[in-house]
C-alpha positions, 0 to 999 in steps of 0.5 A: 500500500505505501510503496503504491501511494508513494512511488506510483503517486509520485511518478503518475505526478512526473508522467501526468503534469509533464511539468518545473525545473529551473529555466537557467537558460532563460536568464541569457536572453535578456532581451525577450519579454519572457526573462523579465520573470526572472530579472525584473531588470530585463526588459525588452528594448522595444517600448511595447511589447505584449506577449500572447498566452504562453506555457513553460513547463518542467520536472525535477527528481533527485530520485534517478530516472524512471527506467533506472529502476522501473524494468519490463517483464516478460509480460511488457509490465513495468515492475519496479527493481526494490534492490536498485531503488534502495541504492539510489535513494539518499536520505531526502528524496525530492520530486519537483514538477509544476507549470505556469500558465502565462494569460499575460504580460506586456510592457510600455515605456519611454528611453529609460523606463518600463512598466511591466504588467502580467499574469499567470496561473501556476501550479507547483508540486513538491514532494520530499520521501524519506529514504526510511519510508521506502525502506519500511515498504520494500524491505518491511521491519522485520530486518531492522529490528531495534532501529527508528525511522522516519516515514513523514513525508513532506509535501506541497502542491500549490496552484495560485494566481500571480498578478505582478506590477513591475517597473524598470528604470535605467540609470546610464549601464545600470538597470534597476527592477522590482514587481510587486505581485498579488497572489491569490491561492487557488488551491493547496495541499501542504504539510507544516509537521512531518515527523513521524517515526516507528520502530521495532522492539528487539525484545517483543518485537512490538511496532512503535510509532511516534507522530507529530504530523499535520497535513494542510489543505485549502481552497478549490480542494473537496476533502471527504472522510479524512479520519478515515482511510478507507473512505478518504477522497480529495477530489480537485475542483480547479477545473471549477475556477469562477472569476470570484476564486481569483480573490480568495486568500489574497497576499503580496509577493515581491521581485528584485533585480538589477543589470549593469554593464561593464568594458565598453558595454560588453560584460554584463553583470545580473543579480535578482531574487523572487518571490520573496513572499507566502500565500495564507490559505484561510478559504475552505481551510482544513487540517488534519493533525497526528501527534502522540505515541501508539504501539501495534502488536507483531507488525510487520511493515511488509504487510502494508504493501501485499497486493491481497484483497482480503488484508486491504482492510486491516492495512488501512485500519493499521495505517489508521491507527498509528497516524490518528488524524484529528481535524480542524479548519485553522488558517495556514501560511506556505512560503514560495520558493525563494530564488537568486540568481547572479550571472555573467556575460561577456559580448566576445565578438558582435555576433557571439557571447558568453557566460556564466550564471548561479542559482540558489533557491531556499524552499521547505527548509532545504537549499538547492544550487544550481550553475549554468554556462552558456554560448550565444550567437546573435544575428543582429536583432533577427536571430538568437540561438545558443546552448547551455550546460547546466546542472541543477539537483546534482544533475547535469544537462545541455540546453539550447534556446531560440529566438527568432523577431521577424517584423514585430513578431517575435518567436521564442522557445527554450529547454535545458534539457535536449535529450529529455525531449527524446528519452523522458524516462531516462532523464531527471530533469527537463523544461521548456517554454515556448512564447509568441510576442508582439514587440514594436519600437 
């Protein structure tokens, strides 16, 4: 049961959204309207520009990739390798995967000013395994008598709208930027409590269990029998968006960015952070809180994963039992994911440029890092194509990007990842975004 809930859940998630590794390559092309969601700095030179309804979407996992340890049998099933699964695995496990659906963005100004509007529908999943729930499902307890673990996942799948409201302004080599964004949650499931821990006794070989565990959920998310396992169901209504929804569980978040050039204008130098912020759920919110010390008599953790009907029953009736969920209906916060980015570039010859650029996000208590070098070729203001090498969750992968402006009309597309596009099921990572623009002078 838990290996189904855990694994299946969590590579249906990659499979299905198809979805929001960092766009590093997007941050070398500046001079699209696209980047200024990562530098608030970055502005077109072009004083209108409109974008029309756009898509970027990606993934993440530290957890390897799907045909590491998912093999074919003789039948052409999919069975997944436990041995191979427990020696990729590290203590912390991460899955990352979302969309942003980009309704507008447009930007009007003079010389030395733009003022930016936009909006976008986004929708992030973060999921964190603990390397000791995956032993408890594949191996079971029996072998590890005497030992603690911990199996508290932590969570988070987010959908809200972004209104941002952004101004640049230009100072000589140096560009100053900043949006204020209005959020407004759709829907979220989210967990602010993960600890959660059982062990087995040497002696009396008893399962004990120790909780202090809280799930979270809010908005457009119907939650049916949550004490209850058997009969527990949560259907998403984001399909059911109205116009009202756009308003509920209203906060502010913030973008900051600066760009200066150097040696005769050809090294520039870009710094920004974004979505400094939290979005507090206080629409249709519930809790679902597990706290205090439970001992079951001869367990054997296996036993929760048996595909057999008849002990289906009892799995939930055990599951049930060492999380004893209460519930409540108290308002919750959840922080964005905080990014930095710092980069580099140097304008080698009027057709070619190169580059260099740093990454650092803070999210659900965990720091990640990311670097990305990148080679450009620009054919005056017509043609821009480039490729990137960048590594993000300790993997590595080449990028390539493409700009083409014919007349106003202005083409964009980009990934960071080439060979996901061919072999998604033998890569961890992959994004693109594609982005049609109307730019005029």
């Amino acid at each position: 049961m838990i290996k189904k809930i855990i694994f299946s859940l969590s590579f249906c998630l990659i499979a299905s959204i198809t979805i929001h590794a960092q766009q590093l390559g997007l941050y070398f092309l500046d001079g699209v309207i696209q980047a200024n969601h990562l530098n608030p700095a970055f502005a077109p030179k072009q004083k209108v520009v409109n974008s029309f309804p756009g898509l970027n979407a990606g993934f993440s996992t530290t957890l390897g990739a799907y045909n590491d340890f998912v093999t074919v049998n003789s039948e052409g099933v999919g069975v997944l390798n436990g041995d191979v699964v427990m020696q990729q695995l590290s203590d912390k496990n991460f899955i990352r995967g979302g969309f942003n659906l980009h309704t507008m963005h447009s930007v009007i100004g003079k010389k030395n000013w733009r003022i930016i509007v936009s909006n976008s529908i986004k929708f992030d999943t973060y999921v964190n395994i603990p390397r000791d729930l995956a032993s408890l499902a594949i191996e079971g307890n029996a072998a590890a008598v005497g030992q603690t673990f911990n199996i508290g996942p932590d969570l988070n799948i987010n959908a809200y709208s972004e209104t941002g409201f952004g101004f640049m302004w230009k100072f000589g080599e140096v560009n100053v930027g900043g949006k204020i964004k209005l959020l407004s949650g759709l829907a979220n499931v989210s967990t602010d409590k993960t600890a959660a821990s059982v062990t087995t006794d040497e002696e009396y070989y008893q399962l004990e269990a120790m909780t202090d565990y809280r799930i979270n959920a809010a908005g457009l998310v119907d939650i049916k029998n949550p004490t209850d396992l058997s009969t527990f169901e949560m259907d998403w209504k984001l399909d059911e968006i109205t116009f009202s929804d756009m308003f509920d569980n209203l906060s502010v978040g913030l973008d900051l960015g600066a760009s200066a050039k150097f040696i005769d204008k050809k090294l520039t130098v870009s710094a920004s952070i974004l979505d400094i912020g939290k979005i507090k759920w206080k629409n249709n919110p519930y809790n679902f809180y597990s706290q205090g010390a439970y001992r079951f008599e001869g367990i054997d953790a296996r036993d929760l994963v048996e595909e057999d009907e008849l002990s289906f029953e009892g799995t939930l009736d055990t599951l049930d039992g060492i999380f004893n969920f209460a519930e409540t209906n108290s308002t919750y916060k959840t922080s964005l994911p905080t990014k930095a980015y710092f980069s580099t570039n140097y304008k080698i010859h009027k057709f070619f440029s190169a580059g260099g650029m740093l990454y650092y996000e803070k999210y659900r208590g965990q720091n990640f890092g990311g670097y990305a070098l990148n080679a450009s070729a620009h054919f005056s203001q017509v043609l821009n194509v480039g490729l990137t090498w960048s590594s993000v969750y300790k993997t590595s992968s080449l990028g390539a990007h493409f700009a083409l402006k014919v007349g106003p009309v202005q083409l964009v597309a980009l990934t960071d990842n080439i060979m996901a596009a061919m072999k998604p099921y033998d890569n961890q990572n992959f994004n693109a975004q594609f982005g049609l623009n109307l730019a005029f002078k």
